[in-house]
C-alpha positions as MATLAB code, in Angstrom:
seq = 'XXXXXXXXXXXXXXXXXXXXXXXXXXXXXXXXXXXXXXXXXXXXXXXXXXXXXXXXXXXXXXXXXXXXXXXXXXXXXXXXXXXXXXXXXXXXXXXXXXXXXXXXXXXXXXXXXXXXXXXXXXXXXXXXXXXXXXXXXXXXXXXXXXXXXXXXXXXXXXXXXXXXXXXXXXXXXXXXXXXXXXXXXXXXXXXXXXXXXXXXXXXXXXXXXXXXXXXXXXXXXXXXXXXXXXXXXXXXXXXXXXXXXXXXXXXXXXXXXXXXXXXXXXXXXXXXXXXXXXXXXXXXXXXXXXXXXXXXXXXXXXXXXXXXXXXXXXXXXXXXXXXXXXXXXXXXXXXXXXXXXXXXXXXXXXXXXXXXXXXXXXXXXXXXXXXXXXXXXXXXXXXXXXXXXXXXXXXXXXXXXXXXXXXXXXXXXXXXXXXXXXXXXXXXXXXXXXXXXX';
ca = [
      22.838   -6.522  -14.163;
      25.846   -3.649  -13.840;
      27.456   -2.631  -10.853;
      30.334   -0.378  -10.594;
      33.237   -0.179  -12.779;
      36.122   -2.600  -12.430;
      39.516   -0.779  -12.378;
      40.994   -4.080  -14.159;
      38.619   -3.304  -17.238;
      35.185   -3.261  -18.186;
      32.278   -3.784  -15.782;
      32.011   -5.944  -12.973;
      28.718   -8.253  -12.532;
      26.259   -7.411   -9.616;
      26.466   -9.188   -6.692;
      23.909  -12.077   -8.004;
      25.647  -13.891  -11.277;
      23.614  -13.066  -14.593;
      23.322  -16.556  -15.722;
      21.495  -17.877  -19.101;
      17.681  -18.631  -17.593;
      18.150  -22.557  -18.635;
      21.096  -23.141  -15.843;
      19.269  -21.143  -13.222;
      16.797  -23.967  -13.970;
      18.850  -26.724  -13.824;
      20.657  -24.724  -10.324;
      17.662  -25.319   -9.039;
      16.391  -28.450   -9.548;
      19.962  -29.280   -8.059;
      19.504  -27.555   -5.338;
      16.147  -29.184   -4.619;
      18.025  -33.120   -4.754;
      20.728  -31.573   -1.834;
      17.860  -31.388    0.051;
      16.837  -34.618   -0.011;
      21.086  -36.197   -0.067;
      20.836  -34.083    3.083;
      18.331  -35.896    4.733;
      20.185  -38.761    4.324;
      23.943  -37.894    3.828;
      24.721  -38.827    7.731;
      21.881  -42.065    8.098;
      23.671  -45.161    6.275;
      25.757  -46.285    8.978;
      23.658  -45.518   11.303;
      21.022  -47.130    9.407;
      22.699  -49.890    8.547;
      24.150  -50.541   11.992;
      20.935  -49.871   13.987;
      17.763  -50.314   12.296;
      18.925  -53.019   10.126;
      21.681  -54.477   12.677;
      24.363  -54.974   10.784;
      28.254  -55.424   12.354;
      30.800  -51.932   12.771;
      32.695  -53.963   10.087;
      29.743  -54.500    7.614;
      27.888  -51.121    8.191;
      31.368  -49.314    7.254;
      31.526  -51.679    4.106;
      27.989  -50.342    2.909;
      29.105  -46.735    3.211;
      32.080  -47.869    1.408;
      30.230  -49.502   -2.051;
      28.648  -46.178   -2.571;
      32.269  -44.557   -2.971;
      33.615  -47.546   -4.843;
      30.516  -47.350   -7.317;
      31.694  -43.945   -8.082;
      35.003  -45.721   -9.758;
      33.199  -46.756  -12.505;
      30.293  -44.409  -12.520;
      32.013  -41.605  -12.897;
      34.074  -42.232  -16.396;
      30.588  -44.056  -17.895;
      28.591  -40.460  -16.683;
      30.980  -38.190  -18.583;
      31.192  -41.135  -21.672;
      27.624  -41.150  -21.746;
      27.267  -37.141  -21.503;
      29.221  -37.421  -24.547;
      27.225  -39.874  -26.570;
      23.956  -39.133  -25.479;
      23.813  -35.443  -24.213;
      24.928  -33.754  -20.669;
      20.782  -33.876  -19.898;
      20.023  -37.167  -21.023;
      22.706  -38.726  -19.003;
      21.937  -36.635  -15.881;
      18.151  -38.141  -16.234;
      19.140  -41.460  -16.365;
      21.764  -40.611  -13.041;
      18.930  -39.339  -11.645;
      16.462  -42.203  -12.139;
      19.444  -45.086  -10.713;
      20.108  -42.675   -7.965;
      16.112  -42.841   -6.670;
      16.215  -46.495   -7.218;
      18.889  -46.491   -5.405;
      17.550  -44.827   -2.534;
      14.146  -46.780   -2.892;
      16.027  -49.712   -2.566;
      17.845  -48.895    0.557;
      14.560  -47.765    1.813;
      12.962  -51.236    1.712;
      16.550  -52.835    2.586;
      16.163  -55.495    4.776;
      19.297  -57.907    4.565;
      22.942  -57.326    4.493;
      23.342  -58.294    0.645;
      20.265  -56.146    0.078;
      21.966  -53.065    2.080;
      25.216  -53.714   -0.512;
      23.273  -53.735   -3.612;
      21.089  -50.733   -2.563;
      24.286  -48.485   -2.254;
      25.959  -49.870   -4.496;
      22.762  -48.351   -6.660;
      22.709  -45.424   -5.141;
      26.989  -44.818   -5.781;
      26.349  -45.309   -9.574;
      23.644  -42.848   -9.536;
      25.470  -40.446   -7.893;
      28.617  -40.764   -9.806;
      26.288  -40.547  -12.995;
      25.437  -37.542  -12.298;
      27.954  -35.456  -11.505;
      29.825  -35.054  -15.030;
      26.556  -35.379  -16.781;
      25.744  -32.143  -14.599;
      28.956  -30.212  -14.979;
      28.799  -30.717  -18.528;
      25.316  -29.299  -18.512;
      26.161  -26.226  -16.595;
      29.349  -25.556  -18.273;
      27.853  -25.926  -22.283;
      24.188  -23.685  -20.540;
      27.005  -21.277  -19.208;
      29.092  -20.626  -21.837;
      33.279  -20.017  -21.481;
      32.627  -16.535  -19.550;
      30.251  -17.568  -16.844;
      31.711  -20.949  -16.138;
      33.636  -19.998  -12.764;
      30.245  -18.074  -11.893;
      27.742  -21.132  -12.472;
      29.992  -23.787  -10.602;
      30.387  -21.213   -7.647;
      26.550  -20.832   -7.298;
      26.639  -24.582   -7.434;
      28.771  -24.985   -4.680;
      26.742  -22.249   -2.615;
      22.980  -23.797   -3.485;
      24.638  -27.698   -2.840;
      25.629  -26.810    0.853;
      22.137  -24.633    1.557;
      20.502  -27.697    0.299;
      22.569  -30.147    2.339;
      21.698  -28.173    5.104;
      18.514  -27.478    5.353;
      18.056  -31.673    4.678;
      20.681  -32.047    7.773;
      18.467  -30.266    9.666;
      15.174  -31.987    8.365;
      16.765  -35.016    8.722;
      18.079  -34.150   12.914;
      14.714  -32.793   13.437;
      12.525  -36.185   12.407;
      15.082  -38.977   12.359;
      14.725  -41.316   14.962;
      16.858  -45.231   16.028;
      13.848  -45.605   18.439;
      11.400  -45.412   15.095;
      12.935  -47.227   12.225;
      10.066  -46.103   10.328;
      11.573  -42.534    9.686;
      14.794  -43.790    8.222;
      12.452  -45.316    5.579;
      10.576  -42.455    5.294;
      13.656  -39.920    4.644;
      15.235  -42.318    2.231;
      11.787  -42.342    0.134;
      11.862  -38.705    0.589;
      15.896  -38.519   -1.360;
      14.189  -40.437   -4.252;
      11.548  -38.807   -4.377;
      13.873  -34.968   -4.411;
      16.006  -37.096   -7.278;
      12.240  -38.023   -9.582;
      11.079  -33.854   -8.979;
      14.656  -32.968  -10.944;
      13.934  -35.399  -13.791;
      10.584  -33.789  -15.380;
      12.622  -29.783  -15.320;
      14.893  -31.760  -17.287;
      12.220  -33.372  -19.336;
      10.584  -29.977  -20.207;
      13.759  -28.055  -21.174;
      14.017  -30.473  -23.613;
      11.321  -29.313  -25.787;
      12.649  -25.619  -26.837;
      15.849  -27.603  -27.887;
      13.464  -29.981  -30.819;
      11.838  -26.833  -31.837;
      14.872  -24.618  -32.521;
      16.031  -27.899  -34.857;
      18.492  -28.925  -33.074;
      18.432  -32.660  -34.476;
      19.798  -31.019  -37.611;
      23.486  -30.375  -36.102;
      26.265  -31.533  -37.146;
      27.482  -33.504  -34.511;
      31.078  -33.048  -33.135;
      33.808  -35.600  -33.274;
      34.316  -37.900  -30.264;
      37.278  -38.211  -28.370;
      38.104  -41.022  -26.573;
      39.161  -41.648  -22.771;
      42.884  -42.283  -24.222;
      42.951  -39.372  -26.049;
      41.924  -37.479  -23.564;
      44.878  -38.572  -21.191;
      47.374  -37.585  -23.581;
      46.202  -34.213  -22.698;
      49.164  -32.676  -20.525;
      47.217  -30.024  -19.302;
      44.492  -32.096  -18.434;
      46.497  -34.623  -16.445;
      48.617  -31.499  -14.288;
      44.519  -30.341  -13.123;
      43.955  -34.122  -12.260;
      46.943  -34.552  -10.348;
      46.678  -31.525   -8.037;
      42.693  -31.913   -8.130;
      43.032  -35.228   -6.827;
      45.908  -34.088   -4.181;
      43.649  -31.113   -2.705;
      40.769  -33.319   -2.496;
      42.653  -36.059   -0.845;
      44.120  -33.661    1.899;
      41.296  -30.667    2.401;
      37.900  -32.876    1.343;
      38.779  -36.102    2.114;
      39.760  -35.623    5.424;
      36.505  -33.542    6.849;
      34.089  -35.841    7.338;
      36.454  -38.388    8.752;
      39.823  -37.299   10.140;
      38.297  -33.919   11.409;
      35.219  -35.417   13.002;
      37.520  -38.301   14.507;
      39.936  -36.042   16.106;
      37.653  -33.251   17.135;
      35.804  -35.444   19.173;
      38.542  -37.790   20.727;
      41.535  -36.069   21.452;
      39.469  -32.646   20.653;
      37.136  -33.727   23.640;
      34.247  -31.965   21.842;
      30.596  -33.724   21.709;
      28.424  -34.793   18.917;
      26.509  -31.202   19.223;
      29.212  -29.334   19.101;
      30.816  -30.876   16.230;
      27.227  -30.899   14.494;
      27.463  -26.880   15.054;
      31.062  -26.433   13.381;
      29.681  -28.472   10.280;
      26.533  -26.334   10.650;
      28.712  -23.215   10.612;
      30.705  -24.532    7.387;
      27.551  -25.143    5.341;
      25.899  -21.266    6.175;
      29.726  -19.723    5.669;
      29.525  -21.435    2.315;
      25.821  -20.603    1.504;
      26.516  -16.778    2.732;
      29.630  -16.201    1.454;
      29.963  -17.976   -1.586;
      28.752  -14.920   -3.781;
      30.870  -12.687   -2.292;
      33.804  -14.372   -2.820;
      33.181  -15.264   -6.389;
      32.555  -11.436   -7.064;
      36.157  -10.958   -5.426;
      37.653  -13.295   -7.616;
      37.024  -11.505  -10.463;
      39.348  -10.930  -12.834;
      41.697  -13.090  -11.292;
      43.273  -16.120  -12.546;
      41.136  -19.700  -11.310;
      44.936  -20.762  -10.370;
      44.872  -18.007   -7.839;
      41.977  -19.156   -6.239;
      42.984  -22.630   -6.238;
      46.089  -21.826   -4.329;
      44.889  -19.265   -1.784;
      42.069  -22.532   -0.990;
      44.900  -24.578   -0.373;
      46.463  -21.724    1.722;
      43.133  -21.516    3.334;
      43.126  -25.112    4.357;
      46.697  -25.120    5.777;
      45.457  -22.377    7.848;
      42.044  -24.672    9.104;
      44.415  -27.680    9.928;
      46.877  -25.878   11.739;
      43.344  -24.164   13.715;
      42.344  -28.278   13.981;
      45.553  -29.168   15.741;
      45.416  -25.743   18.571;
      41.669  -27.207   19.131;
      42.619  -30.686   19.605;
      45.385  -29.398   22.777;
      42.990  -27.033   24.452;
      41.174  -30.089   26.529;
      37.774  -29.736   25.220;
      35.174  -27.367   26.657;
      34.049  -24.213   24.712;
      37.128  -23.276   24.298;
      37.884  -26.032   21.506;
      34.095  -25.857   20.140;
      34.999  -22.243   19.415;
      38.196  -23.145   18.090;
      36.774  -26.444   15.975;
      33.928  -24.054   14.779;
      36.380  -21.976   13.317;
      38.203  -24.190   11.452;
      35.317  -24.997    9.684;
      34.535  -21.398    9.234;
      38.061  -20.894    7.378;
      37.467  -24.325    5.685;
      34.103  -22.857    4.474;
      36.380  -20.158    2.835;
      38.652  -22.107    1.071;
      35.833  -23.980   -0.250;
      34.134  -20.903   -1.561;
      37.778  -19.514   -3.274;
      37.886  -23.635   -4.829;
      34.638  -23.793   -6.335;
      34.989  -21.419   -9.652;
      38.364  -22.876  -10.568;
      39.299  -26.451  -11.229;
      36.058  -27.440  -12.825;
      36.118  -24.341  -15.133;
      39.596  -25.053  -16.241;
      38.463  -28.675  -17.764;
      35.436  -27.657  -19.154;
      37.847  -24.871  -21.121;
      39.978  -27.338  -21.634;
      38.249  -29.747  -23.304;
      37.809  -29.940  -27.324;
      34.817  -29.905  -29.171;
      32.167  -33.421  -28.284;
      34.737  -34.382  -25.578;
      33.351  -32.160  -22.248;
      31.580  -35.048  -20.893;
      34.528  -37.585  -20.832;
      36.710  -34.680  -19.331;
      34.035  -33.645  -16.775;
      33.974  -37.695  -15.710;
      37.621  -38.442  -15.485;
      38.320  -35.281  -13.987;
      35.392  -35.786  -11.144;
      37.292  -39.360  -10.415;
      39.812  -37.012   -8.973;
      37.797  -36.294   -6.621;
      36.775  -40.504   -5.733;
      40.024  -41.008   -5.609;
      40.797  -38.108   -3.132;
      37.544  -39.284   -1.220;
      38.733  -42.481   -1.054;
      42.321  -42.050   -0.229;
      41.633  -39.434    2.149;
      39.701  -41.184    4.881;
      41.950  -44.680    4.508;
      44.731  -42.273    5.208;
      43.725  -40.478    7.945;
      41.699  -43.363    9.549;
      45.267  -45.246    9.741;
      47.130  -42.196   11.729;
      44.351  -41.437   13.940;
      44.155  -45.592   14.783;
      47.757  -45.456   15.543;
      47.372  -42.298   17.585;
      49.127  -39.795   15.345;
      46.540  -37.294   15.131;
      48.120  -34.364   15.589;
      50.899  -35.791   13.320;
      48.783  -36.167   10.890;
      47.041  -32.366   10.261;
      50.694  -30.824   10.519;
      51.354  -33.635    7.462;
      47.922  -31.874    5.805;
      49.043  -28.689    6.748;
      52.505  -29.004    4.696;
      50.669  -30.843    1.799;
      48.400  -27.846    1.551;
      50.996  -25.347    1.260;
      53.015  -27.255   -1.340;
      49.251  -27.757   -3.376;
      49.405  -24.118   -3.210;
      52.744  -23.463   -4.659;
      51.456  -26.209   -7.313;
      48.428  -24.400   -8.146;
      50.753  -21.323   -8.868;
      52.898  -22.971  -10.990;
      49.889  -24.745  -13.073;
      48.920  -21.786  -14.339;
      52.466  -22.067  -16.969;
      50.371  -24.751  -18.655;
      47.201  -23.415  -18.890;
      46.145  -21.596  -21.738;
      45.681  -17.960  -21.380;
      41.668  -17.964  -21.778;
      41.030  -21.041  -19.390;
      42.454  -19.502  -16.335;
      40.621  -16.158  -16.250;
      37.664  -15.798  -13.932;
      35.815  -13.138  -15.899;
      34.860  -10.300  -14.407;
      32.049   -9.540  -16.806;
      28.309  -10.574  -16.859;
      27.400  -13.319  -19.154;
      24.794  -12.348  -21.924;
      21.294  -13.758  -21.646;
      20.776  -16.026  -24.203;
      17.458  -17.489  -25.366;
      16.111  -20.630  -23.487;
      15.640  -22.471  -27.278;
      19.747  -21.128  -27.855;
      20.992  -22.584  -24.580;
      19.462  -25.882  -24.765;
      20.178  -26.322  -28.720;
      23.993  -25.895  -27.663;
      23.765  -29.075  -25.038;
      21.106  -31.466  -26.770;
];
């Protein structure tokens, strides 16, 4: 597909990515499993709490395991993407992560609860490198920035449409659906496995067993990388003040000192998740030619801008005056999540040698645990001590500094993994694509 001419040089893609058959695949067998995390995604405490009657305390330690299971699921994904191939670790992510939800399903104690997320975390965390790795070897070096964006876009229409499956049948008054939705996430998990299963086969017949394989580099080797430790650091920063903080700090302060209700804040979250699935394209076709550091940094910009939005809504008393003005800071959030999503992951998969993506793809996605994790203990602190307010103008100066940061990351970058290409990737044959990753 051809559109117009770019004025920066050759042609720029159509509006819809040309990506190699094989990843549109694997895009949507992805997209298929949001569905089902998004029938589930805002249950566990409530779950835990109410159908299984578990303490505030205890029910916020369950939610917890599955982010602490990331902390060692997340370097053993991109290690095992290494050793055994990007697909054959993301099958066996995908099989713990529907035992995982299985197990929560038929949960009935507190130890079972732990050992259920717990489950579920290492699934998760599994699969994440052992997916990038996928999508960045099926994608090749000029369509990277384009498959991670349409990622990002089919994730949140999959999380939402399983949000609102999940508002529409969920019930505390019948137990029985909580079961029912967390048998439904495994089951969303199991439908992604046999894709995965079948692309294998073109790979065997194109004689793939016959490569040579690369040589292995090691977790230590890979943090000598200087490059690769400047994307982790800022990764890790953003993620901590612009991810982190949503579906905590935000949802905390729009609804205390915000004086908004649980509808409206479920229609500002609603409104992030369509921005992103509407917009996404549009915004990677903009990017185009740019540098991924320039994206990275007008995100940031774009989330100084929503906190700043955050902190007007949270002194206008409530009302539909601050639902419009909450809704909007999602809206802008949405937008700095769409100008995000074809940069930093691109960058490490360029960056990483030969036989090494998958260990760079899982220490690089514990930049975002960590961000996840010290973004909620953060915030949860200042809003406890009443320092809301405080707090967003803190996010709103860390923002702008990640921005300047992102800017000056691009002096360590080499030249060809900070381009988001404006051109079209080539087809490539399904037997080609799946030789180059298994």
């Amino acid at each position: 597909m051809t559109g117009a001419p770019d004025t920066r040089g050759g042609q720029r893609a159509g509006f819809v990515p040309v990506l190699p058959r094989a990843a549109w695949v694997v895009l949507g067998g992805d997209f298929v499993s949001a569905i089902g995390s998004g029938l589930t995604l805002p249950c566990l405490f409530i779950y835990a709490h109410q159908v299984r009657h578990l303490s505030y305390g205890t029910a916020g330690l369950v939610v917890a395991v599955i982010a602490l299971a990331s902390l060692l699921g997340n370097p053993v994904g991109g290690a095992a993407a290494d050793r055994w191939t990007p697909r054959r670790a993301l099958i066996s992510g995908l099989v713990i992560a529907a035992a995982g939800s299985t197990a929560l399903a038929l949960a009935r104690t507190a130890l079972a609860l732990f050992g259920a997320a717990g489950l579920l975390g290492l699934g998760v965390s599994v699969i994440w490198p052992a997916q990038d790795t996928l999508l960045a070897s099926l994608a090749g070096p000029t369509a990277r920035s384009a498959v991670f964006s349409v990622r990002h876009a089919c994730l949140n229409a999959g999380l939402g449409l399983g949000a609102l499956g999940a508002a529409t049948v969920v019930s505390v008054a019948h137990p029985g659906t909580f079961v029912a939705v967390y048998l439904a996430d495994a089951a969303s998990f199991l439908a992604f496995v046999p894709v995965l299963a079948r692309l294998g086969s073109p790979a065997r017949q194109a004689g793939a067993p016959g490569r040579a394989r690369p040589e292995r580099t090691w977790c230590r080797e890979v943090l000598r990388d200087k490059a690769f430790l400047r994307v982790w650091v800022l990764t890790a920063l953003i993620v901590t003040v612009s991810f982190g903080q949503v579906q905590s700090s935000f949802a905390g302060y729009a609804t205390r000192p915000g004086g908004i209700g649980t509808h409206g804040l479920s229609a500002a979250f609603a409104a992030n998740m369509l921005t992103v699935a509407c917009g996404q394209l549009f915004v990677l076709r903009w990017l185009g030619g740019h540098r991924r550091t320039t994206g990275v940094a007008l995100a940031a910009a774009a989330w100084a801008a929503t906190w700043a939005v955050v902190i007007i809504g949270g002194h206008l008393g409530g009302g539909a005056a601050a639902e419009i003005a909450f809704g909007a800071a999602m809206v802008i959030f949405a937008l700095g999540e769409s100008l995000f999503s074809p940069t930093l992951p691109a960058i490490i998969n360029d960056l990483a040698p030969p036989g090494a993506a998958g260990r760079y793809n899982g220490l690089s996605t514990l930049a975002f645990t960590t961000g996840f994790l010290l973004g909620p203990a953060s915030g949860g602190l200042a809003l406890g001590a009443g320092r809301g307010t405080g707090l967003f103008a803190v996010m709103v100066l860390a923002c702008a500094l990640a921005a300047v940061a992102a800017l000056r990351l691009g002096r360590h970058l080499p030249p060809g993994a900070n381009q988001i290409t404006a051109l079209a990737a080539p087809p490539i044959q399904l037997h080609e694509e799946l030789t180059a990753v298994d």
